[in-house]
N, C-alpha and C positions, 0 to 999 in steps of 0.2 A: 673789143668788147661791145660796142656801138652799135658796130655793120653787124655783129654777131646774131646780139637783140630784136634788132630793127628786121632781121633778114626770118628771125625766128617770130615776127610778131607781125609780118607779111605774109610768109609761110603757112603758119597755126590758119590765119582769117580765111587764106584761100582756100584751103580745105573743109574749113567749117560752114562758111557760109552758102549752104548748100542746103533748100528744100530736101527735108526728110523727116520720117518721124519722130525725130526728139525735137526738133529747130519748131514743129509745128506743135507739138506739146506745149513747151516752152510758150509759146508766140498766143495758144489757147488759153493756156493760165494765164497767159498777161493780161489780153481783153477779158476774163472771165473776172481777175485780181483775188484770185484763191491760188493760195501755197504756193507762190510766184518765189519768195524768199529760198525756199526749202527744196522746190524744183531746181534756181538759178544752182543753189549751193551742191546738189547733186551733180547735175549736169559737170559744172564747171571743178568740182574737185575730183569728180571723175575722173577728166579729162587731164586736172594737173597731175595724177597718178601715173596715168597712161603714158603722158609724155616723157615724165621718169622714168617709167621702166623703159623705155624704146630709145632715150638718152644712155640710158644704163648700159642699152647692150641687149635686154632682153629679148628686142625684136628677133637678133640675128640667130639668139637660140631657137625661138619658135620658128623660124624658117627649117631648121636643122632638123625640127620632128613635125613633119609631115603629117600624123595621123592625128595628132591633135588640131593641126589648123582646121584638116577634111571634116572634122567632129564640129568643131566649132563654126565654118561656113553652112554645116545642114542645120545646124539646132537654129544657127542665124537666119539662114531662108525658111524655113517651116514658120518661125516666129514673125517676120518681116509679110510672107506673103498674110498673114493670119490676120495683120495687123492691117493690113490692105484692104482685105474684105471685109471689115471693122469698120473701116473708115470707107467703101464702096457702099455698105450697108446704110451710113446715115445719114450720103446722099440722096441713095434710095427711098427710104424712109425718115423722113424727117421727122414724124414723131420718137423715132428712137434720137436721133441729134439733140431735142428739147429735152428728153428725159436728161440723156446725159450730160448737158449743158446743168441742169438743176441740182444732179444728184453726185456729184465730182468731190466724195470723200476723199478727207487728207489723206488715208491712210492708199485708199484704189489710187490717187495720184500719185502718192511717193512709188510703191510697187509698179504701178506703169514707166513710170520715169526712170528707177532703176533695171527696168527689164529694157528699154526702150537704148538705154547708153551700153550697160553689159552683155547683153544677147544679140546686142546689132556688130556682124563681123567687119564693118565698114567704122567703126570706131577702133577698131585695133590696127584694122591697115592705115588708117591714117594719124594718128595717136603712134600706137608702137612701131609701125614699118615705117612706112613713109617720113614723119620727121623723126625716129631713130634717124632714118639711113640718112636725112638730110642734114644731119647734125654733127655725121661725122667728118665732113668737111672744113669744120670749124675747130677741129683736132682742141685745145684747149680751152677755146672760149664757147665749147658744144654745150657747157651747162646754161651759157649766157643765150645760148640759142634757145635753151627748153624754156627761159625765165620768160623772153620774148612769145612764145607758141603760149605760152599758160594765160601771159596778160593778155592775149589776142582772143583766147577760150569764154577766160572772165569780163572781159570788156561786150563781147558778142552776146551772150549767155543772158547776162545784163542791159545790154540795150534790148534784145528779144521778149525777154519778161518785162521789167521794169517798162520799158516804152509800149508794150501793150496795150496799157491804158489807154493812150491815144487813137488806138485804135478801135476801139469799144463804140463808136458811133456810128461806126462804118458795119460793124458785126452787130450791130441792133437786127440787121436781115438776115431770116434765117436762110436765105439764096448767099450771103456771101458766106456764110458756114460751110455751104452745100459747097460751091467756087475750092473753095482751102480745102477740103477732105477732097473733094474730085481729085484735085492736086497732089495730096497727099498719096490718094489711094493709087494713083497710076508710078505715080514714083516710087514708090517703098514696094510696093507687087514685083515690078517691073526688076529693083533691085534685088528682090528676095529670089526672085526666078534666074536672075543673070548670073547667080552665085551659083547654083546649079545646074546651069546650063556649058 
């Protein structure tokens, strides 16, 4: 049960802890400290869904139908490159970054954050494929592996927002904005395109 935990909560971090564009949502609301709650709690109950169903089994059905994954890696690259040029653009323009920096409605952030966890096919290969399949290793104590990937989603999720704050003196510049979307936009593009290539 222990090495189960521990192995699923080693697991879960290594996967998540990865620049992309929910980690930098997240990581934006925390320096901003708007709907940091409500974001962490999306993000992260998302996630404990996901690990469930891929604990479950699920994963191994979606492997099984093929035309659903193809559907869901396009709609996820069209969304991901889209999202790139979003975030290319307010490097570009950095009066768009200040608008949206000011005007980051509860409602535009929830819907971003939800499109940003669901629409991204790199959430379900590593949520439902990858620790499914790492899970079944653990033949009975596979649930104790999912509890470990969940607390490692919620722990992250949580340091990412909540510890934002700290960060907010450092993103007083609007060049270290520009830095983190640079960032953003060449990794999420680069992902969205590598899907359909």
């Amino acid at each position: 049960m222990t090495y189960a935990l521990l192995a699923g909560l080693g697991t879960g971090l290594s996967l998540i802890v990865v620049i992309g564009a929910q980690n930098a949502l997240v990581l934006r609301q925390g320096v901003l400290r708007q709907q940091v709650p409500a974001v962490v709690a999306i993000c992260a109950g998302s996630d404990a869904v996901l690990i469930a169903l891929g604990v479950g089994g699920v994963g191994a059905a979606l492997t099984a139908w093929p035309t659903a994954l193809t559907a869901v890696r396009w709609v996820g690259a069209a969304f991901l490159v889209g999202y790139g040029v979003l975030a290319a653009r307010r490097v570009l323009r950095p009066s768009a970054l200040a608008l949206e920096r000011t005007a980051g409605a509860a409602s535009a952030v929830i819907v971003t954050c939800l499109a940003l966890t669901w629409l991204n096919p790199h959430v379900y290969l590593d949520t439902v494929l990858l620790l499914g399949t790492a899970s079944t290793g653990f033949g009975g104590d596979r649930w104790w592996f999912a509890v470990g990937a969940i607390t490692g989603s919620v722990l992250w999720f949580s340091a990412l927002g909540f510890g934002g704050r700290w960060l907010s003196g450092m993103f007083t510049r609007p060049s270290a904005w520009r830095v983190l979307d640079a960032a953003v936009a060449v990794v999420v593009t680069a992902t969205g395109v590598s899907l359909v290539v």
